[in-house]
N, CA, C and O of each residue as an XYZ file, in Angstrom:
892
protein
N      79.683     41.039     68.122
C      80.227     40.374     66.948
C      80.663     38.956     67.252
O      80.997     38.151     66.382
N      80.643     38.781     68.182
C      81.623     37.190     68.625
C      83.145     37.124     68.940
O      83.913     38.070     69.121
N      83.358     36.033     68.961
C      84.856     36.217     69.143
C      85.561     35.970     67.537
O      85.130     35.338     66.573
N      86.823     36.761     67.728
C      86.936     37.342     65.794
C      88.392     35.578     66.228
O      88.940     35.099     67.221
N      88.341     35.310     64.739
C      89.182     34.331     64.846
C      90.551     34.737     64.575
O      90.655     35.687     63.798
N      91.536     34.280     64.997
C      93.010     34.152     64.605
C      93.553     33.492     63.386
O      92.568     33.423     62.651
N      94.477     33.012     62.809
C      94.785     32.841     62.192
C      94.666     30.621     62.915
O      94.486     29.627     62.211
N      94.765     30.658     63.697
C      94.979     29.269     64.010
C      93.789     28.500     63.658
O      93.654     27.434     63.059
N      92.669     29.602     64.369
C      90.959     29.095     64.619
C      90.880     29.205     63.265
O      90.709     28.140     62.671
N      90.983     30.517     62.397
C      90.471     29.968     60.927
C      91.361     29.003     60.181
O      91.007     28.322     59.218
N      92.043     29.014     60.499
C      92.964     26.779     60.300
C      92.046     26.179     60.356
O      91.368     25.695     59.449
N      91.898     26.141     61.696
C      90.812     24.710     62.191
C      89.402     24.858     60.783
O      89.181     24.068     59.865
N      88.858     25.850     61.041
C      87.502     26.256     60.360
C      87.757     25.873     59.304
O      86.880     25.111     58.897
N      89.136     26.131     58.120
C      89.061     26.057     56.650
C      89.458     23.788     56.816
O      88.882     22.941     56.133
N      90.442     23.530     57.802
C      90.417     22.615     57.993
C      88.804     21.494     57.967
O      88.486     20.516     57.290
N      88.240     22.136     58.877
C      87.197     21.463     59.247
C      85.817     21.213     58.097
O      85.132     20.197     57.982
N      85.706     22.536     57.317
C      85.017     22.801     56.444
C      85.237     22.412     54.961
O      84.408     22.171     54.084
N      86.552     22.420     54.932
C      87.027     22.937     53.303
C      88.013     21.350     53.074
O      88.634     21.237     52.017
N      88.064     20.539     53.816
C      88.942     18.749     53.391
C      88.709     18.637     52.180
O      89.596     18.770     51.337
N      87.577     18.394     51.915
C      87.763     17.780     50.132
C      88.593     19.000     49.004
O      89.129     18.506     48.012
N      88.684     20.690     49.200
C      89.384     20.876     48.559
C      90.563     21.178     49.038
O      91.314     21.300     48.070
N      91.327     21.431     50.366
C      92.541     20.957     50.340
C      93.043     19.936     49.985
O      94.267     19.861     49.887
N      91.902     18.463     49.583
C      92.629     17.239     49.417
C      92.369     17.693     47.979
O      93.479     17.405     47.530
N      91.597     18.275     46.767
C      91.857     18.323     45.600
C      90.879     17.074     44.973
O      91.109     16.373     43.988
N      89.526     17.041     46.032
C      88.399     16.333     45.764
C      87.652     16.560     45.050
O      87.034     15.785     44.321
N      87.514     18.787     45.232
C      86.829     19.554     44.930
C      87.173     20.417     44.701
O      88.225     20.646     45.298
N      86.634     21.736     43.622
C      87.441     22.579     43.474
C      87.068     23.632     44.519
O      87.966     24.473     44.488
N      86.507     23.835     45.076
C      85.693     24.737     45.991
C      85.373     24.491     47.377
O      85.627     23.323     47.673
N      84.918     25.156     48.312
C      84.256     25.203     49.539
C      83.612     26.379     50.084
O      84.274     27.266     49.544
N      83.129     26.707     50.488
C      82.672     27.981     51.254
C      81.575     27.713     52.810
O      80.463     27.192     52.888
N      82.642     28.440     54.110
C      82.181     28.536     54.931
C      81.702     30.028     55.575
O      82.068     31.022     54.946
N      81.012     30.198     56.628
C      80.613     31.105     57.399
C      81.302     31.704     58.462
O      81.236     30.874     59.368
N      81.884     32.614     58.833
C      82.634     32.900     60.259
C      81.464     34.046     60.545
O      81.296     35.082     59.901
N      80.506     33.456     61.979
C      79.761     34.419     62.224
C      79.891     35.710     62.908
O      80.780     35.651     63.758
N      79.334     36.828     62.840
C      79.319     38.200     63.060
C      79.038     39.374     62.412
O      79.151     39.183     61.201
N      78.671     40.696     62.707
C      78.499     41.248     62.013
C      80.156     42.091     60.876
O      81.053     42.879     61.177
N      79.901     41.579     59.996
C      80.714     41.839     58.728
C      80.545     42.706     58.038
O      81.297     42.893     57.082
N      79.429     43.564     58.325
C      78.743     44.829     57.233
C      79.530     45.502     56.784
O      80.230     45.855     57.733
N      79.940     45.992     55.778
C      81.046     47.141     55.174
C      79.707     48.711     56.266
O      80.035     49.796     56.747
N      78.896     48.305     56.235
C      77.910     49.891     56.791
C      77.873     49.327     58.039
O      78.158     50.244     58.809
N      77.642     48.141     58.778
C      77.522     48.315     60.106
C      78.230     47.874     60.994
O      77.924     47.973     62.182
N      79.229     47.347     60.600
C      80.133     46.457     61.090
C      81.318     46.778     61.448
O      81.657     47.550     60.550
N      82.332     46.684     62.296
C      83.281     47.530     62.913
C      84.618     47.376     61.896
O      84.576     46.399     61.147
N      85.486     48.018     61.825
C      86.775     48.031     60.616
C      87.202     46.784     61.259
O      87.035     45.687     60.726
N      87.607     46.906     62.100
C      88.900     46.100     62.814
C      88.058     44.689     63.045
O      88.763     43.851     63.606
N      86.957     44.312     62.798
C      86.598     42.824     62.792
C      87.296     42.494     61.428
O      88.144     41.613     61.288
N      86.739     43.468     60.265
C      87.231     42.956     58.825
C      88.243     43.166     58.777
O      88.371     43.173     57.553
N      89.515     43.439     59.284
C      90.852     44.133     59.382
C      91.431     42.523     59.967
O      92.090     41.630     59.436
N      90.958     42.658     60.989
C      91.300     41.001     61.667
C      91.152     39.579     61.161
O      91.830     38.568     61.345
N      90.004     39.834     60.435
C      89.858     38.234     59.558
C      90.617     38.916     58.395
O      91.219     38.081     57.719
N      90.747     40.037     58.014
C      92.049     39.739     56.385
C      92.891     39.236     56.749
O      93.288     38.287     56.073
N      93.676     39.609     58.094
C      94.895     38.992     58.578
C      95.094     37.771     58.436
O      95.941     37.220     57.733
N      93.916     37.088     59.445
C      93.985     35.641     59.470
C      93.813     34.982     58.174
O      94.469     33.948     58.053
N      92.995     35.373     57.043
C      92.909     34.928     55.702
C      94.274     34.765     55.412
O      94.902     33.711     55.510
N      94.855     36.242     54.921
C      96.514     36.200     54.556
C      97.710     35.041     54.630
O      98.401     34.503     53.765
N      97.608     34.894     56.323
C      97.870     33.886     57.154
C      97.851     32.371     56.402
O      98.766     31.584     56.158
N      96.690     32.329     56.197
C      96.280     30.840     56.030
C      96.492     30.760     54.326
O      96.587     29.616     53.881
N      96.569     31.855     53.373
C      96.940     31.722     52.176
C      98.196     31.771     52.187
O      98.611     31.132     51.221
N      99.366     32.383     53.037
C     100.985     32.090     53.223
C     101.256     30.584     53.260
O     102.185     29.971     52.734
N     100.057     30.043     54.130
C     100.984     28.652     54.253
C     100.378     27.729     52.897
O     100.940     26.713     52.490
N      99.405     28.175     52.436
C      99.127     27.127     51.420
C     100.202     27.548     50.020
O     100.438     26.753     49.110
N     100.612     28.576     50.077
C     101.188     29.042     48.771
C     102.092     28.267     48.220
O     103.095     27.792     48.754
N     101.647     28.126     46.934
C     102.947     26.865     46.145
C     101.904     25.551     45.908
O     102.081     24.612     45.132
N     100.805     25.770     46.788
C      99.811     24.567     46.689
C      98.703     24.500     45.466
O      98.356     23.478     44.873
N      98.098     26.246     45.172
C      97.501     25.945     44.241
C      95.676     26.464     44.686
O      94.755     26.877     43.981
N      95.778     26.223     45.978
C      94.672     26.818     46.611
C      94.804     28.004     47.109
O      95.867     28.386     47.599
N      93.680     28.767     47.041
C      93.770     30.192     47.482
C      92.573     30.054     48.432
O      91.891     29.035     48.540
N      92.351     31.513     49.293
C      91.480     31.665     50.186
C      91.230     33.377     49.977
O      92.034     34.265     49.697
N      89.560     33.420     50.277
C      89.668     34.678     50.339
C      88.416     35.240     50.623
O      87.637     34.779     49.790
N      87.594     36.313     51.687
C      86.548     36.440     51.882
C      85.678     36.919     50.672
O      85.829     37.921     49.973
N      84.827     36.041     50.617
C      84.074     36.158     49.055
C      83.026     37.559     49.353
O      82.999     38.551     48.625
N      82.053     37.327     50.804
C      81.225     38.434     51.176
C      81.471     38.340     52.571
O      81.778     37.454     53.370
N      81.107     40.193     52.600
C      80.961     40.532     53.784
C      79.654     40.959     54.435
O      79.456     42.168     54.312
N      78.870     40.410     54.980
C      77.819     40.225     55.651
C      77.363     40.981     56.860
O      78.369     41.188     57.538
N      76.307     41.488     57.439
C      76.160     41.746     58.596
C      75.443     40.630     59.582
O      74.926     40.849     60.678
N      75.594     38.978     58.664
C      74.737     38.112     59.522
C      76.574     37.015     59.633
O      76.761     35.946     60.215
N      77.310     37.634     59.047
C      78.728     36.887     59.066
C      80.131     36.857     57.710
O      79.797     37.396     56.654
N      80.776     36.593     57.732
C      81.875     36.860     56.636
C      81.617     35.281     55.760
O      81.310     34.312     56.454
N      81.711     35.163     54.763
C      81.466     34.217     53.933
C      83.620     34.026     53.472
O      84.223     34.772     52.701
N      84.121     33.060     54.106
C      85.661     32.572     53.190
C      85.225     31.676     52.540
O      84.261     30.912     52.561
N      86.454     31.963     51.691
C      85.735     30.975     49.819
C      87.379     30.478     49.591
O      88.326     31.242     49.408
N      87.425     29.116     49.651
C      89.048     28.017     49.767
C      88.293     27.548     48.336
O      87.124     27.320     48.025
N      89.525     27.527     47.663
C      88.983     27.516     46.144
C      90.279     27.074     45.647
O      91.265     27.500     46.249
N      90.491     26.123     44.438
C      91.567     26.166     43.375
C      91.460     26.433     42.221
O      91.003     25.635     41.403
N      91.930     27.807     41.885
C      91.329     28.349     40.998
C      91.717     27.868     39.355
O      91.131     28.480     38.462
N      92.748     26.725     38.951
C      92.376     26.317     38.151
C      91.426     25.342     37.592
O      90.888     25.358     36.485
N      91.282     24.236     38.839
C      90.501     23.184     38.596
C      89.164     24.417     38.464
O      88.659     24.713     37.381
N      88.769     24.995     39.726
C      86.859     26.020     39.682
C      87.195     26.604     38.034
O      86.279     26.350     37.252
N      88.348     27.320     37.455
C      88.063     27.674     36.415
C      87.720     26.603     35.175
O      86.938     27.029     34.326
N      88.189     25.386     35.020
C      87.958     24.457     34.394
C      86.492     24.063     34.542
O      85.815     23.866     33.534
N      86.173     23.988     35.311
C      84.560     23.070     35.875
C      83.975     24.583     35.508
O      83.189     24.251     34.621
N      83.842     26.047     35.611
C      82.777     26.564     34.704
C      83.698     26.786     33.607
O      84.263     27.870     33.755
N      83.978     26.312     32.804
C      84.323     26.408     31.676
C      83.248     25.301     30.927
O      83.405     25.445     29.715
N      82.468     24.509     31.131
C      82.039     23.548     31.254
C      80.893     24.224     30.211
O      80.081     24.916     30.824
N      80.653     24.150     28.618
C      79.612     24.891     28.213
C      78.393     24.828     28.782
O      77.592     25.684     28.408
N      78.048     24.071     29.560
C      76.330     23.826     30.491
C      76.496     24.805     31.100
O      75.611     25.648     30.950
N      77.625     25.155     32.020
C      77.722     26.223     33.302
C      78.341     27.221     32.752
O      77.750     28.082     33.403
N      79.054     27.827     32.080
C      79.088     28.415     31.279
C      78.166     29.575     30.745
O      78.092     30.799     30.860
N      77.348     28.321     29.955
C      75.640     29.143     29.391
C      74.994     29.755     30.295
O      74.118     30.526     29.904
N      75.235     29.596     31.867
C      74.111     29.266     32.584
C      74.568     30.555     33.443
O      73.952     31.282     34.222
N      75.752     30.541     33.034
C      76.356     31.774     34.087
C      76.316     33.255     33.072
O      76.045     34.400     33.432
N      76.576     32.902     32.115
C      76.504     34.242     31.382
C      74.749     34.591     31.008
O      74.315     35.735     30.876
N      73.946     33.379     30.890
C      72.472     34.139     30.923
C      72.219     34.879     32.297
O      71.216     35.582     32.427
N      73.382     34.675     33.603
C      72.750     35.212     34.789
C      73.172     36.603     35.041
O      72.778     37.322     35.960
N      74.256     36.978     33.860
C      75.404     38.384     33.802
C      76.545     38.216     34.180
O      77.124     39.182     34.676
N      77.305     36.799     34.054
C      78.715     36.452     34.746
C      79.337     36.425     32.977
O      78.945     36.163     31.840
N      80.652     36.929     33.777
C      81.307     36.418     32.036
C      82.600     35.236     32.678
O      83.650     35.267     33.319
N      81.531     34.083     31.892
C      82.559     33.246     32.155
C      84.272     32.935     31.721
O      84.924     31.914     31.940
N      84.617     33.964     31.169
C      85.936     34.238     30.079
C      86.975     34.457     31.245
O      88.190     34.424     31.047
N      86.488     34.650     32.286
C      87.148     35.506     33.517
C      86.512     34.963     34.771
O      85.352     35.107     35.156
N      87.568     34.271     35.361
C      87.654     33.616     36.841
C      87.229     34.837     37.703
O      86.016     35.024     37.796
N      88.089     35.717     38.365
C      88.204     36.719     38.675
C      86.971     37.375     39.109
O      86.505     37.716     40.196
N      86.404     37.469     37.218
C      85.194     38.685     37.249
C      84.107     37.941     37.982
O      83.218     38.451     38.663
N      84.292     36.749     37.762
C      82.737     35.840     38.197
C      82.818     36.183     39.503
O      81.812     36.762     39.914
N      83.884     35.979     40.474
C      84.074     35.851     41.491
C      83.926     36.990     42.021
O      83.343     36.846     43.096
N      84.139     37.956     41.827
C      83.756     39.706     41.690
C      82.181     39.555     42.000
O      81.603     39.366     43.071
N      81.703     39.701     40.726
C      80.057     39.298     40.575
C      79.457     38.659     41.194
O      78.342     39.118     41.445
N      79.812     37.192     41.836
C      78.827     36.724     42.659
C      79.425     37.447     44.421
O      78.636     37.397     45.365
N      80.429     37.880     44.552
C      80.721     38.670     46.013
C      79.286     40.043     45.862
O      78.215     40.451     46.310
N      79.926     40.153     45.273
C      78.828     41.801     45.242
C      77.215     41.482     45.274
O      76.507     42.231     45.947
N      76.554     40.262     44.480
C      75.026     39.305     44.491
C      75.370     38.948     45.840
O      74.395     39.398     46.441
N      76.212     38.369     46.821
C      75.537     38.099     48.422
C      75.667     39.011     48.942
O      74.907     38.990     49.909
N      76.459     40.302     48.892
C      76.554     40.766     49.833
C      75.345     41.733     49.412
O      74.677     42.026     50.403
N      74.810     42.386     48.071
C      73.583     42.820     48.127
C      72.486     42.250     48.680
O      71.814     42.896     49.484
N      72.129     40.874     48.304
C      71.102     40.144     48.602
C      70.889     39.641     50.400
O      69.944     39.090     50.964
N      72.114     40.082     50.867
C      72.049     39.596     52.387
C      71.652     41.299     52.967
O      71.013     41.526     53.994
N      71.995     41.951     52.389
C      71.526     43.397     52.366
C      70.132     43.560     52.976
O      69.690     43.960     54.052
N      69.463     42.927     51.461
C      68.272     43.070     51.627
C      67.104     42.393     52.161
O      65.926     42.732     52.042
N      67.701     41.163     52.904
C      67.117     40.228     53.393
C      67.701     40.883     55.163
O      67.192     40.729     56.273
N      68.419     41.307     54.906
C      68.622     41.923     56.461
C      67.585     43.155     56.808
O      67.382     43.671     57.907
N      67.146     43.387     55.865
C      66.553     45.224     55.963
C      65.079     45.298     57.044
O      64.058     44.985     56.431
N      64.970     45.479     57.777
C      63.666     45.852     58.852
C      63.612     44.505     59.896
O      62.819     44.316     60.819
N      64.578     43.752     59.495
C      64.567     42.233     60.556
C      65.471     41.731     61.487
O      65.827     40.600     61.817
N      65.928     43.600     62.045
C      67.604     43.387     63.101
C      66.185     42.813     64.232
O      66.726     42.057     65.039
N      65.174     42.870     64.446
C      64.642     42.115     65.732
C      64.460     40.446     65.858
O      64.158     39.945     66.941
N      64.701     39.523     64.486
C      64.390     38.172     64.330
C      65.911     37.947     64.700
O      66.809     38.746     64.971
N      65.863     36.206     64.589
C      67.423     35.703     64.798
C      68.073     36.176     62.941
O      67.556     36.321     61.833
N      69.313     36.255     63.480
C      70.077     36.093     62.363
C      69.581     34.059     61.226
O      69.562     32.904     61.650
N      69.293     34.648     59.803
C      68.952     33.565     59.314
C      70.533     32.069     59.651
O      70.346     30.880     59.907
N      71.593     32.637     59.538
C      72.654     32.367     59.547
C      72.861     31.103     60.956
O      73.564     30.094     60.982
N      72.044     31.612     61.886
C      72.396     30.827     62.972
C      71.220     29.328     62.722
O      71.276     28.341     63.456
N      70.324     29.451     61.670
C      69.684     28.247     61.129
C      70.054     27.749     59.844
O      70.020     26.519     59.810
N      70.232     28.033     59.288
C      70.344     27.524     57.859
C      71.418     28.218     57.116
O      71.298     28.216     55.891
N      72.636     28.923     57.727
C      73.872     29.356     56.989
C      73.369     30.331     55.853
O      73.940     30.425     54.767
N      72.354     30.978     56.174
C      71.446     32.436     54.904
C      71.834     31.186     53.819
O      72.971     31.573     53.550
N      71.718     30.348     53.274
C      71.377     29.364     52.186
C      70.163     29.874     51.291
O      70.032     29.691     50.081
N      69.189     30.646     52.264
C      68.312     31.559     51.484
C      68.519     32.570     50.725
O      67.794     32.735     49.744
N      69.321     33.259     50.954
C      70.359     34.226     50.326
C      71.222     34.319     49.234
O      71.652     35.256     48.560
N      71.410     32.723     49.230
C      72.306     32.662     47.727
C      71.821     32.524     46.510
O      70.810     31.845     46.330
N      72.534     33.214     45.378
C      71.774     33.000     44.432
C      72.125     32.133     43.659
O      73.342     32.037     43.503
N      71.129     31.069     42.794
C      70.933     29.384     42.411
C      72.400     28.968     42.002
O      72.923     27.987     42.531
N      73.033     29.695     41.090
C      74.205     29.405     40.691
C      75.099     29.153     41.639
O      76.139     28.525     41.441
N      74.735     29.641     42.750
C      76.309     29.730     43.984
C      76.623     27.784     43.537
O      77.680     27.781     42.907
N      76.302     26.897     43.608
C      76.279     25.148     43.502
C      77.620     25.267     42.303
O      78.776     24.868     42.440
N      77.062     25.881     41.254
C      78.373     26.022     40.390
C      80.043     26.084     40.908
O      80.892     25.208     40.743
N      80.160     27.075     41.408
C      81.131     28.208     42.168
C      81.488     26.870     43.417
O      82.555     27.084     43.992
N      80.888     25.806     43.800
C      80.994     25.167     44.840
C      81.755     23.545     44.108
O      82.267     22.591     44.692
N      81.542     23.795     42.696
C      81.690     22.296     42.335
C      80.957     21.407     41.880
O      81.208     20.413     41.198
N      79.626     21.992     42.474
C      78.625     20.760     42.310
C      78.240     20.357     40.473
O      78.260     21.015     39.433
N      78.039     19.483     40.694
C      77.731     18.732     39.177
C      76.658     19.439     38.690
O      75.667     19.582     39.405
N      76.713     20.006     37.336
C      75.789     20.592     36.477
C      73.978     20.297     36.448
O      73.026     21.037     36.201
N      74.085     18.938     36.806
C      72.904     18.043     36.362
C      71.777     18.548     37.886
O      70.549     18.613     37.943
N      73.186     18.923     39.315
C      72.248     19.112     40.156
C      71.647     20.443     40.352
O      70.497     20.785     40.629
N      72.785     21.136     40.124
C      72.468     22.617     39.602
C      71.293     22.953     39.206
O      70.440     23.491     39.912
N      71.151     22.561     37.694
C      69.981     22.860     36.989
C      68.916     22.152     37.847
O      67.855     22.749     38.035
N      69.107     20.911     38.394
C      67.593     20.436     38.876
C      67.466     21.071     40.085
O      66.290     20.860     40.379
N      67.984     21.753     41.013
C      67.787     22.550     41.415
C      66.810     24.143     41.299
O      66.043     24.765     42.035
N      67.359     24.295     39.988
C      66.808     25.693     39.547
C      65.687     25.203     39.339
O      64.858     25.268     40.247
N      65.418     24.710     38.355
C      64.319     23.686     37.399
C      62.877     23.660     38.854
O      61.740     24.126     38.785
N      63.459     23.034     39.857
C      62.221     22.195     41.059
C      62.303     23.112     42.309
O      61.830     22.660     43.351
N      62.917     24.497     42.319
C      63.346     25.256     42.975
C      63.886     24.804     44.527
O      63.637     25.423     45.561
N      64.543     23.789     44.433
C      64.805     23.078     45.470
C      64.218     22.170     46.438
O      64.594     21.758     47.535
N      62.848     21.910     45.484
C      62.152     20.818     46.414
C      62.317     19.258     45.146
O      62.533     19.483     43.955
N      62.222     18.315     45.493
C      61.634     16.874     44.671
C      63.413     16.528     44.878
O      63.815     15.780     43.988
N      63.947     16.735     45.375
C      65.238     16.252     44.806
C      65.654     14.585     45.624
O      65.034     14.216     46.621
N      66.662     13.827     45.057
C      66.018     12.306     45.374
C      67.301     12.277     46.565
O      67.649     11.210     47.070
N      67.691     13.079     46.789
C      68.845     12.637     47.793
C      69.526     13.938     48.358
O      69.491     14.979     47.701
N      70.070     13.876     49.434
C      70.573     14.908     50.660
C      71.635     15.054     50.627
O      71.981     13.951     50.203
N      72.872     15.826     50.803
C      74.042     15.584     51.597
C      74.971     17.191     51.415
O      74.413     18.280     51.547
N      75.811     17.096     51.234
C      76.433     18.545     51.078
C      75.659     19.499     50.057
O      75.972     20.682     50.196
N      74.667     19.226     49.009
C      73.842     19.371     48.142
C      73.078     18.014     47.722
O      73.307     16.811     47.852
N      71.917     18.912     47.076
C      70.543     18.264     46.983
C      70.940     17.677     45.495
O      71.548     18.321     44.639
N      70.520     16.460     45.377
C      70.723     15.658     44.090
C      69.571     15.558     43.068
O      68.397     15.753     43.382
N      69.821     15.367     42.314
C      68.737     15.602     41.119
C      69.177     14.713     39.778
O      68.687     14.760     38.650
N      70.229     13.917     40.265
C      70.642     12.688     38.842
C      71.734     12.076     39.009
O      72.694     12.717     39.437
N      71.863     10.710     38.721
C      72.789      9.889     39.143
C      73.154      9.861     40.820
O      74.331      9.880     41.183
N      72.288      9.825     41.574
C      72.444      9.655     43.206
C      73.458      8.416     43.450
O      74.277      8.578     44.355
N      73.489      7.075     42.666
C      74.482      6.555     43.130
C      76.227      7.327     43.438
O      76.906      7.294     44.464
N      76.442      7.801     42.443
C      77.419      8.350     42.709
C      77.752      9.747     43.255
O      78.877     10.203     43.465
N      76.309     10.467     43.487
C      76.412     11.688     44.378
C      76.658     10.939     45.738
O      77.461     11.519     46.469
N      75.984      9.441     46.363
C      76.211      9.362     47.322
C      77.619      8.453     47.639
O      77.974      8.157     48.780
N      78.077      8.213     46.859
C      79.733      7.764     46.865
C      80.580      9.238     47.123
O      81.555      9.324     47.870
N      80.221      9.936     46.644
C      81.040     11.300     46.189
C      80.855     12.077     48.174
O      81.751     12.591     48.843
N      79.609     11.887     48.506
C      79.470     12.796     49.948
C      80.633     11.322     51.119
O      81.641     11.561     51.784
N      80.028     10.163     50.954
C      80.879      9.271     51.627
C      82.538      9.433     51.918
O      83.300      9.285     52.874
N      82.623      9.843     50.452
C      84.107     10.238     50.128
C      84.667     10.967     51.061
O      85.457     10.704     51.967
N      83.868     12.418     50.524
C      83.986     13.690     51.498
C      84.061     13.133     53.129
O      85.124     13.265     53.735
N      83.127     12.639     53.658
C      82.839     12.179     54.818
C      84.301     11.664     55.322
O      84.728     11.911     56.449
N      84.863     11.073     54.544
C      86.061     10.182     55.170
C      87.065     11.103     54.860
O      87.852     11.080     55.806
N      87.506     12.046     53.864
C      88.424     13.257     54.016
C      88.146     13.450     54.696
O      88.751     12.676     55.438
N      87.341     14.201     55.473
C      87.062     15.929     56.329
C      87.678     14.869     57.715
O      88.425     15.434     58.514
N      87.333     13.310     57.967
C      87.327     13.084     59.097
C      88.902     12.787     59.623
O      89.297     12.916     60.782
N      89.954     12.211     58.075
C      91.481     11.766     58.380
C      91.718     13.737     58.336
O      92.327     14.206     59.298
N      91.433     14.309     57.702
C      91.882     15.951     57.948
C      91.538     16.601     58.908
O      92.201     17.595     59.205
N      90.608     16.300     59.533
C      91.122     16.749     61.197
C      91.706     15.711     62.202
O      92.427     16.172     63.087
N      91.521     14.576     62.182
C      92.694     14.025     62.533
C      93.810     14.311     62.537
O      94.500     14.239     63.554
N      94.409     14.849     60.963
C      95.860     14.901     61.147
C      96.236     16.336     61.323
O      97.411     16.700     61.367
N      94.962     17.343     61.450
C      95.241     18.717     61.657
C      95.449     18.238     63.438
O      96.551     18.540     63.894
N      94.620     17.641     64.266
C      94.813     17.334     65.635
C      96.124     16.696     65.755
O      96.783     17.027     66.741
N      96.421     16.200     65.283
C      98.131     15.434     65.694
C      99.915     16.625     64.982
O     101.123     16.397     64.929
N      98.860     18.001     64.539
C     100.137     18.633     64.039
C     100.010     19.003     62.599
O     100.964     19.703     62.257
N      99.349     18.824     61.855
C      99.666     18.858     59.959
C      99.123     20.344     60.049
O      98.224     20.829     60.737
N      99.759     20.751     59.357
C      99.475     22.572     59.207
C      98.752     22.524     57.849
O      98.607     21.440     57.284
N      98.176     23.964     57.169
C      98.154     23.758     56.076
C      98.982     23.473     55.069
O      98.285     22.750     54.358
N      99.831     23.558     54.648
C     100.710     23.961     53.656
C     100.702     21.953     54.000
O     100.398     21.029     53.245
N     100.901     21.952     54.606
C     100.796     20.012     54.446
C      99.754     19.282     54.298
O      99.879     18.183     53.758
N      98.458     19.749     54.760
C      97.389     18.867     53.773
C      96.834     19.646     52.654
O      95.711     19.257     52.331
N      97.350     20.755     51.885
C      96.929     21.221     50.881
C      97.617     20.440     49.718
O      98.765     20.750     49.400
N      96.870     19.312     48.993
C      97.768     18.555     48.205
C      97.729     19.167     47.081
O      96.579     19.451     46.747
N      98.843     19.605     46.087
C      99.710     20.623     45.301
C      98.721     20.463     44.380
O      98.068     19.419     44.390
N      98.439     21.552     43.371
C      97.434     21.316     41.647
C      98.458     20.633     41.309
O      99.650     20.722     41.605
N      97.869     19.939     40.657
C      98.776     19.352     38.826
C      98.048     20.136     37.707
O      96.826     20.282     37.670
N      98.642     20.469     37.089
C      99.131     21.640     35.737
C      99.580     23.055     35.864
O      99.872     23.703     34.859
C-alpha cells in the first residue's frame, strides 16, 4: 500500500495541492493519496488511518468554511476532495451546470447528493477499469486515473462552464491551451487564472515551510 500518511503529511499534500482553495481562489481541489483503497481489497486500517488524518486536517480548518473529505476509495489510491461548500454549491447552481448535471442523474437541488453520486461514479468506474489489469502499472502512477473520471468531474473542480462543455463536445482533444485543465474559450484569462494559481500554491508552501498550519492559510468564506 505505501506509506499511509499522518495527519501532518496530508497537511503538506492538501497544502501542496489544494492553495487556490484554501486561499478561496477556487471552490474545489481534488488530490490522490496513492495505495490500495478498495472497500473489497484493501486493508481496514489504511482507510481507518487516512479518516483520521482527514478529521485532523478538517479540525483545524473549522470556522474557515472549507471542508475535506475522501470523495473515493480506490484500489489504484484514495481520492481527498478540499472543497467550500458554499462557494462549489453556488458555481453548480449555475443553470449551464446545473442542466448538465441533472441530464447526467445528479440533482443539483442538493450539494450533498451530488457529492454522494459522483463518489459512488469513481469508485465504480475505477472498479471497472481495474478488473483483469492487477498485472499492468496502476493508471494512477501516469496520469492520476484522469481516465476514470467522469466529464463532469471539471464542474465539481470549479472549472468554468465554457471548458467543461468543450471538453465534452471535442472529447478532450482540439483544446487551445493547457494547465490545471484544458481550455476551450477565453484562454486569455484561463491563462491569468493558472498564473494566479501558480503564485498561490508557491507563497502556500512557503508559508506552510516557515510554520502556517491550516486553520491559518484557510482564508474564512464570506456569507
Amino acid at each position: 500500500m505505501g506509506v499511509l500518511p499522518d495527519e501532518r503529511e496530508l497537511e503538506h499534500a492538501i497544502v501542496r495541492h489544494c492553495a487556490p482553495t484554501l486561499a478561496a481562489l477556487k471552490p474545489a481541489s481534488l488530490f490522490n493519496v496513492p495505495g490500495n483503497y478498495s472497500r473489497e481489497t484493501g486493508p481496514d486500517e489504511g482507510r481507518r488511518d487516512l479518516e483520521e488524518a482527514v478529521k485532523g486536517c478538517a479540525r483545524q480548518m473549522r470556522g474557515s468554511g472549507v471542508a475535506v473529505r475522501v470523495l473515493a476509495w480506490r484500489g489504484c489510491g484514495a481520492l481527498v476532495y478540499v472543497y467550500r461548500p458554499l462557494e462549489l454549491a453556488a458555481h453548480l447552481r449555475d443553470p449551464r451546470a446545473a442542466s448538465l448535471l441533472a441530464d447526467r442523474g445528479y440533482d443539483p437541488a442538493s450539494l450533498e447528493a451530488c457529492l454522494d453520486a459522483l463518489a459512488a461514479r469513481l469508485e465504480r468506474d475505477a472498479g471497472r477499469g481495474a478488473a483483469g489489469q492487477r498485472a499492468r502499472p496502476c493508471p494512477c502512477e501516469e496520469s492520476g486515473c484522469a481516465r476514470d473520471f467522469p466529464h463532469e468531474m471539471g464542474l465539481f473542480l470549479g472549472y468554468p462552464y465554457a471548458d467543461v462543455a468543450g471538453f465534452i463536445e471535442h472529447r478532450g482533444r482540439d483544446y487551445l491551451a493547457l494547465g490545471p485543465w484544458k481550455v476551450y474559450a477565453d484562454v486569455d484569462r484561463a491563462l491569468a487564472t493558472f498564473a494566479r494559481f501558480r503564485r498561490c500554491a508557491e507563497a502556500y508552501l512557503r508559508a506552510h515551510r516557515q510554520g502556517a498550519d491550516l486553520a491559518r492559510l484557510a482564508v474564512p468564506s464570506i456569507g
